[in-house]
The first five atom37 places (N, CA, C, CB, O) and aatype in JSON, in Angstrom:
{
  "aatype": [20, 20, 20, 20, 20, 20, 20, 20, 20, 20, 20, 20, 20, 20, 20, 20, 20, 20, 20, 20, 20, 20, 20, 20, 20, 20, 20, 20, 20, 20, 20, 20, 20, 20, 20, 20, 20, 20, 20, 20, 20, 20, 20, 20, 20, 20, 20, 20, 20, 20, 20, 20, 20, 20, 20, 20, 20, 20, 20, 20, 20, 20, 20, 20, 20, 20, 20, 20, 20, 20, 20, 20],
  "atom_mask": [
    [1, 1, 1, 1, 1],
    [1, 1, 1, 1, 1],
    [1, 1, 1, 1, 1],
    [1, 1, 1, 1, 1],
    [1, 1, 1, 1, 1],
    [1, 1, 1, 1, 1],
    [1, 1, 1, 1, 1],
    [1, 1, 1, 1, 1],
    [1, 1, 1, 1, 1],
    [1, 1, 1, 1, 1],
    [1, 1, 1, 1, 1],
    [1, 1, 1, 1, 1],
    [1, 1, 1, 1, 1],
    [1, 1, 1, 1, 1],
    [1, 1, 1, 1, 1],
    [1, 1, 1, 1, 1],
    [1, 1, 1, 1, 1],
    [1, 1, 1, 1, 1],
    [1, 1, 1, 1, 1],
    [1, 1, 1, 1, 1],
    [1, 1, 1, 1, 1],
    [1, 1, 1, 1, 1],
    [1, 1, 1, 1, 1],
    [1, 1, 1, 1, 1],
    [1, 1, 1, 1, 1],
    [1, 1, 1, 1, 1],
    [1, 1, 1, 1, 1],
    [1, 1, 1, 1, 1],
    [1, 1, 1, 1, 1],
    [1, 1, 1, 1, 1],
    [1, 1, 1, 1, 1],
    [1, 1, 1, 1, 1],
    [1, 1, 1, 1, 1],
    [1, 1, 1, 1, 1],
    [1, 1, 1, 1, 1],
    [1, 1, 1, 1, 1],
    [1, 1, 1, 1, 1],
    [1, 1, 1, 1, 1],
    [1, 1, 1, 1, 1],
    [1, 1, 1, 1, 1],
    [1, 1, 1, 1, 1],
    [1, 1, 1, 1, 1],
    [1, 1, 1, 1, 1],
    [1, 1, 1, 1, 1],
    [1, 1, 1, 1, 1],
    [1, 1, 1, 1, 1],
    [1, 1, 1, 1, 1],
    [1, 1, 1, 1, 1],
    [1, 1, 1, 1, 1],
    [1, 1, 1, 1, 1],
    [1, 1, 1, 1, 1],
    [1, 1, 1, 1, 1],
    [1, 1, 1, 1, 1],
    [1, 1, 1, 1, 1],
    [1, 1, 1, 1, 1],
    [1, 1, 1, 1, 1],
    [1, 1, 1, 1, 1],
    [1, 1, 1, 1, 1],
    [1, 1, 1, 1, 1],
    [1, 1, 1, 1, 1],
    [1, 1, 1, 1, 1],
    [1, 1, 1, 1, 1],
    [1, 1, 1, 1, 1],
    [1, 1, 1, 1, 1],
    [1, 1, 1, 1, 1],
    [1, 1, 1, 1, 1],
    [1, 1, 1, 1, 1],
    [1, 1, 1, 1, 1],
    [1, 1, 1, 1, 1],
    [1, 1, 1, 1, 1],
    [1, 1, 1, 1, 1],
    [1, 1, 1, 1, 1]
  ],
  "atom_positions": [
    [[-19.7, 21.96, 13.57], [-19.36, 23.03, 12.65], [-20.65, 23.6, 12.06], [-18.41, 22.52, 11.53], [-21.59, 22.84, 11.82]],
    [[-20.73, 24.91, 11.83], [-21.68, 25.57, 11.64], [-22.19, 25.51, 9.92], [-21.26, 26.86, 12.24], [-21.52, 24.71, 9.26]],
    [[-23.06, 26.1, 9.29], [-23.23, 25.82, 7.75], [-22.78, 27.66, 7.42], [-25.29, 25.09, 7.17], [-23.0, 28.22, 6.34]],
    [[-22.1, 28.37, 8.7], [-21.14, 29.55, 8.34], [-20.09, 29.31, 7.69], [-20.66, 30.19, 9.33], [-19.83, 29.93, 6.66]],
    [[-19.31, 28.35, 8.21], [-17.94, 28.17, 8.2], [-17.59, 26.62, 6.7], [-17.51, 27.72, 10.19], [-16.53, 26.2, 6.22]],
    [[-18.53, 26.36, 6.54], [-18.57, 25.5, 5.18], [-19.22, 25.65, 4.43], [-18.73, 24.44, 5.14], [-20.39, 25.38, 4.68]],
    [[-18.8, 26.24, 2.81], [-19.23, 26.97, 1.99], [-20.37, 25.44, 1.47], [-17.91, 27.8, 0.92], [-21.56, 25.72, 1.34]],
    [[-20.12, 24.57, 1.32], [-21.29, 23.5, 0.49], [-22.22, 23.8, 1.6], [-20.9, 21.52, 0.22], [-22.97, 24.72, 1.27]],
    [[-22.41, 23.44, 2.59], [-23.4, 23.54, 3.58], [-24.08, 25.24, 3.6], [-22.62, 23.07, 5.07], [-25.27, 25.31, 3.92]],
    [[-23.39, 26.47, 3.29], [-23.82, 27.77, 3.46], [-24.94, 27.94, 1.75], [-22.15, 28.95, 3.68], [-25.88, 28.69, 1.45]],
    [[-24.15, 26.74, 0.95], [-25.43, 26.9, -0.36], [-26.35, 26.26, -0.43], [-25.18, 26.69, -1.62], [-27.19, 26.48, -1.3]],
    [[-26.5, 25.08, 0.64], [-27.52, 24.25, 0.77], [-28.44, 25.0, 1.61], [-27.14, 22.94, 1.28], [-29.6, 24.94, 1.21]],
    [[-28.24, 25.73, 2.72], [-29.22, 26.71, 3.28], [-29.14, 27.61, 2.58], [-29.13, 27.14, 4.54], [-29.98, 28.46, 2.89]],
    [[-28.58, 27.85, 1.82], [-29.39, 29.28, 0.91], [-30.19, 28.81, 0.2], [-28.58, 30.26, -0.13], [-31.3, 29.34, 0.31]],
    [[-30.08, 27.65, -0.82], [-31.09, 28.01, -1.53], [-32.77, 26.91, -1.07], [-30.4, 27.84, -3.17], [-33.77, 26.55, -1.71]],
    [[-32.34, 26.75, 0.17], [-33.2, 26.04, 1.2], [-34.1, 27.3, 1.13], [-32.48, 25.53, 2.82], [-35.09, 27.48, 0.43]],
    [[-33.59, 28.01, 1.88], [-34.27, 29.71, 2.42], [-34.85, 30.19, 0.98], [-32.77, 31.15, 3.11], [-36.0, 30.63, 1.04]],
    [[-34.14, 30.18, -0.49], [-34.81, 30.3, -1.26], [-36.34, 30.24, -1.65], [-34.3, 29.88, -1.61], [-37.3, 30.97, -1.84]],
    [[-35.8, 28.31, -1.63], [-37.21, 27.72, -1.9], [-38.27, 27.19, -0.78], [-36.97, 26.59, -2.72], [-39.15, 26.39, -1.07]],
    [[-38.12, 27.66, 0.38], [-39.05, 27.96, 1.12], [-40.02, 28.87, 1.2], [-38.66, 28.02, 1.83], [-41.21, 28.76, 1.46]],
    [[-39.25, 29.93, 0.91], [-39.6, 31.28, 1.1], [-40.47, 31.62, -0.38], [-38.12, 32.26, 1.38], [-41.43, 32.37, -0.17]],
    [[-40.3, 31.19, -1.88], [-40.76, 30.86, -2.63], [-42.25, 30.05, -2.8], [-39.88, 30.49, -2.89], [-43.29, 30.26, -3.44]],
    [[-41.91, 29.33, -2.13], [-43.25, 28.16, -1.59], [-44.27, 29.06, -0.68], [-42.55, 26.61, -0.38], [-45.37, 29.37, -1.12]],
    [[-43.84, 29.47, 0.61], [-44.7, 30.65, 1.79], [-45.09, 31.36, 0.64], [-43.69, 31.79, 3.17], [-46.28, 31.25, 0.33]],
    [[-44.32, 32.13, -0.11], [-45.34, 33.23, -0.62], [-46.26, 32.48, -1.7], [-44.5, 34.62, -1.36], [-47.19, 33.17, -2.12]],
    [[-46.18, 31.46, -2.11], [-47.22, 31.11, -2.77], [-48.15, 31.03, -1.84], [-47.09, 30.02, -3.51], [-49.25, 31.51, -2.14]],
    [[-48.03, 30.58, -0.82], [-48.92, 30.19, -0.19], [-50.01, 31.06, 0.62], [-48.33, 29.47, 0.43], [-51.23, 30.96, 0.75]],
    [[-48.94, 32.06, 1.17], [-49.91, 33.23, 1.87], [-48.84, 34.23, 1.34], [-50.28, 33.23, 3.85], [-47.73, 34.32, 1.85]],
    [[-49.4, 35.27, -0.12], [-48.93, 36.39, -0.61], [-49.21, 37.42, 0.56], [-49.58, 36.7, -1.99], [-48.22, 37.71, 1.24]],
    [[-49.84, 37.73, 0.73], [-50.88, 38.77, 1.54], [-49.86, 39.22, 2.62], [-52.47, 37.98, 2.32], [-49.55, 40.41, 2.69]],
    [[-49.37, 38.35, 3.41], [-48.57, 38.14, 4.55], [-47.23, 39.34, 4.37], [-48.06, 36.4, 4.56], [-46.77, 40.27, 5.03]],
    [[-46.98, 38.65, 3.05], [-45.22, 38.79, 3.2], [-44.75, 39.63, 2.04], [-44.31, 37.18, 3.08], [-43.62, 39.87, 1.6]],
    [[-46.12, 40.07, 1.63], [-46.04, 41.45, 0.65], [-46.48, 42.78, 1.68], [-47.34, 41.3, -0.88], [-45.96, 43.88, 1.46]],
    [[-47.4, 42.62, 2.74], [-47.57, 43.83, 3.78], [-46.52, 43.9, 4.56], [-48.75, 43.77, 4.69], [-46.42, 45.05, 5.01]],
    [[-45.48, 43.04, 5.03], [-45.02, 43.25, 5.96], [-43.41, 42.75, 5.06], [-45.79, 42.52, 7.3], [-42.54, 42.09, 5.62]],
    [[-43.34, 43.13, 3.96], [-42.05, 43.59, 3.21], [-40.83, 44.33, 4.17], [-42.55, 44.71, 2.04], [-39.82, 44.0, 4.8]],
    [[-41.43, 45.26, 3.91], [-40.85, 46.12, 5.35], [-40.03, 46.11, 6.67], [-41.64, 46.37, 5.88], [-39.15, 46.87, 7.07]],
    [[-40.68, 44.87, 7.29], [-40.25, 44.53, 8.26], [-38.66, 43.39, 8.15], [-41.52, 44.02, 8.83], [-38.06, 42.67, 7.34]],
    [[-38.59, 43.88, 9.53], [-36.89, 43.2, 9.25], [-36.5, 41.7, 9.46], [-35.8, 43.9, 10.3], [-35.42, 41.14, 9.29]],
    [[-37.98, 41.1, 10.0], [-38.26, 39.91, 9.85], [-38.59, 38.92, 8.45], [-39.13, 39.98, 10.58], [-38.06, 37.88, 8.06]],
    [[-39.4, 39.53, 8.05], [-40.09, 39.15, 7.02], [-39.22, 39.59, 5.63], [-41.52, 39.78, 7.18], [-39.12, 38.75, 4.74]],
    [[-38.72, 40.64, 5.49], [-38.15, 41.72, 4.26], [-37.16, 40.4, 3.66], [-37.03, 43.57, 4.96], [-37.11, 40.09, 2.47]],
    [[-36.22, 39.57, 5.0], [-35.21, 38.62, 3.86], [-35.67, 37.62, 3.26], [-34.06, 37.97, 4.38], [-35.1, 37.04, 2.34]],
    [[-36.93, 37.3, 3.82], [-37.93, 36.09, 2.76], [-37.82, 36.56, 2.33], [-39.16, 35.48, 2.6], [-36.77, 36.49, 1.69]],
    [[-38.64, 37.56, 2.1], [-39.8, 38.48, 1.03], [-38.74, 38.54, 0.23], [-40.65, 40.18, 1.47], [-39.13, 37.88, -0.73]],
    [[-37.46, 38.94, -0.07], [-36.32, 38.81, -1.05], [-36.22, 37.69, -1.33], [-35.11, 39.21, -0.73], [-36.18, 37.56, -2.56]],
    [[-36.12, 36.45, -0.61], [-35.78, 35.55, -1.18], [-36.49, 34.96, -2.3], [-35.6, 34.89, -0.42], [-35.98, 34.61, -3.36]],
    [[-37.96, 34.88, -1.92], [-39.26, 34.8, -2.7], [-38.97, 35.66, -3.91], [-40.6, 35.34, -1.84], [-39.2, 35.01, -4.93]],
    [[-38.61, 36.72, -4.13], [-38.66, 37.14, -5.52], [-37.16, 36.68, -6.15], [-38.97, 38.87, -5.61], [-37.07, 36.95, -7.35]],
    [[-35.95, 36.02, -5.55], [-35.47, 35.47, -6.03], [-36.09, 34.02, -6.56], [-34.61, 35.63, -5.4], [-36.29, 33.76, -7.75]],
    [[-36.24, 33.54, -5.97], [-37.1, 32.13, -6.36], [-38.0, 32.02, -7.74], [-38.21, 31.87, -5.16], [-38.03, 31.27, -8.71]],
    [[-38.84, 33.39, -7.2], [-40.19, 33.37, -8.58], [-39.61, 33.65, -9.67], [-41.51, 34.52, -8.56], [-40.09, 33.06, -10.64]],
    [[-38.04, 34.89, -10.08], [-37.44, 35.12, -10.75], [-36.7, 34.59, -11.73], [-37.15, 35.48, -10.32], [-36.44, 34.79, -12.92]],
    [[-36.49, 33.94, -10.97], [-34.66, 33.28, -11.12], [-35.07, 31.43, -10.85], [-33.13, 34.15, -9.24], [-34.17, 30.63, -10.59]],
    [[-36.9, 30.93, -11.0], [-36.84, 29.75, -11.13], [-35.88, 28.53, -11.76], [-37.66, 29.8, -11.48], [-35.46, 27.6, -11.07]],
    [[-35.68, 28.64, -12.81], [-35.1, 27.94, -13.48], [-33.64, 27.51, -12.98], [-35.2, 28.5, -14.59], [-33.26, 26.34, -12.91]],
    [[-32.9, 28.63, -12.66], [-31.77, 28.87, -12.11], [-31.83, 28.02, -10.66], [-31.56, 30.44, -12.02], [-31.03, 27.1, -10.51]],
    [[-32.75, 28.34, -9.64], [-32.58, 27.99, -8.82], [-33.02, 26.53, -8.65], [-32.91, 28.81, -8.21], [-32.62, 25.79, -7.75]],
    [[-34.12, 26.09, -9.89], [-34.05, 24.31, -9.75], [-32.56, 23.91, -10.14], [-35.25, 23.37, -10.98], [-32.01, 23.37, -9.18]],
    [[-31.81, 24.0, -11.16], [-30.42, 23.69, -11.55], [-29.92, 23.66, -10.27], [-29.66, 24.67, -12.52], [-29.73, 22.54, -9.79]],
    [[-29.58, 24.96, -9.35], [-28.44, 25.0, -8.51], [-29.34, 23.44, -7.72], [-28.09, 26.83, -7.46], [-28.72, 22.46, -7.32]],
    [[-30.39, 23.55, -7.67], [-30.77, 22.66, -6.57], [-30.38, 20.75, -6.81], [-32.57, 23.0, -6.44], [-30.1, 19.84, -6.03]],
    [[-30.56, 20.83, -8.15], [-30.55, 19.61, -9.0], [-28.19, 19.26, -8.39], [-31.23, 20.27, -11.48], [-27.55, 18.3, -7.96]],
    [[-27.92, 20.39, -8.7], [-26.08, 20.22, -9.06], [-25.76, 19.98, -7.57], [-25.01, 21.91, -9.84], [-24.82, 19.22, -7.33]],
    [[-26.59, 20.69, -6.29], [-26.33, 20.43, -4.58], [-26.5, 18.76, -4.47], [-27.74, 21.36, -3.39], [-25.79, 17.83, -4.1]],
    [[-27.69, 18.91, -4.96], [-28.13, 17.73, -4.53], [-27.37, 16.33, -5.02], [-29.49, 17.75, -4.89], [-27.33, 15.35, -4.28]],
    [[-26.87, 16.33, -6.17], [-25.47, 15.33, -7.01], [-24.2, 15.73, -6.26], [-25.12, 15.79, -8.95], [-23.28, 14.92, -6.11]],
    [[-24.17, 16.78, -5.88], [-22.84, 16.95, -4.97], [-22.83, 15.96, -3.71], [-22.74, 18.54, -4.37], [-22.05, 15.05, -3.41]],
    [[-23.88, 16.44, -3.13], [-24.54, 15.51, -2.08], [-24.63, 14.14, -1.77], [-25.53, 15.66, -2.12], [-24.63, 13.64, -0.65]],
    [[-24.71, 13.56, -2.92], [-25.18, 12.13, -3.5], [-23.79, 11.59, -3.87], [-26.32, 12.19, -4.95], [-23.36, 10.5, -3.47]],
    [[-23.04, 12.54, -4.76], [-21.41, 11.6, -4.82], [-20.39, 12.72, -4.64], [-20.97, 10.67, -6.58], [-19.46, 12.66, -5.43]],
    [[-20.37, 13.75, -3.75], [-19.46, 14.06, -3.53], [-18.98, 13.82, -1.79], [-19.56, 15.22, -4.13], [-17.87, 14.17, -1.41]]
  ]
}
């Protein structure tokens, strides 16, 4: 089964993709601020300003997956 078709698994890769994508642009800004644009790069590059944004938020969701995880 895919992490399409099961919503716990579709928020664990989201906010995976989040905080990846969060992390890359710390890491190499340069990259994924020129090539915004592109249709490769553009849904990091969103995700990343969700991340830098919306930190706080997104450690919680990560903290409540991860207890789901653990005893659910």
């Amino acid at each position: 089964m895919t992490a399409l078709f099961n919503f716990q698994s579709l928020l664990s890769v989201l906010l995976l993709t989040i905080c990846t994508s969060t992390y890359a642009h710390g890491q190499f800004p340069g990259i994924m601020d020129r090539n915004k644009e592109n249709y490769f790069v553009g849904p990091f590059w969103k995700c990343a300003r969700i991340g830098e944004r919306l930190s706080p938020w997104v450690a919680v969701a990560c903290f409540v997956m991860a207890g789901v995880e653990v005893w659910g």
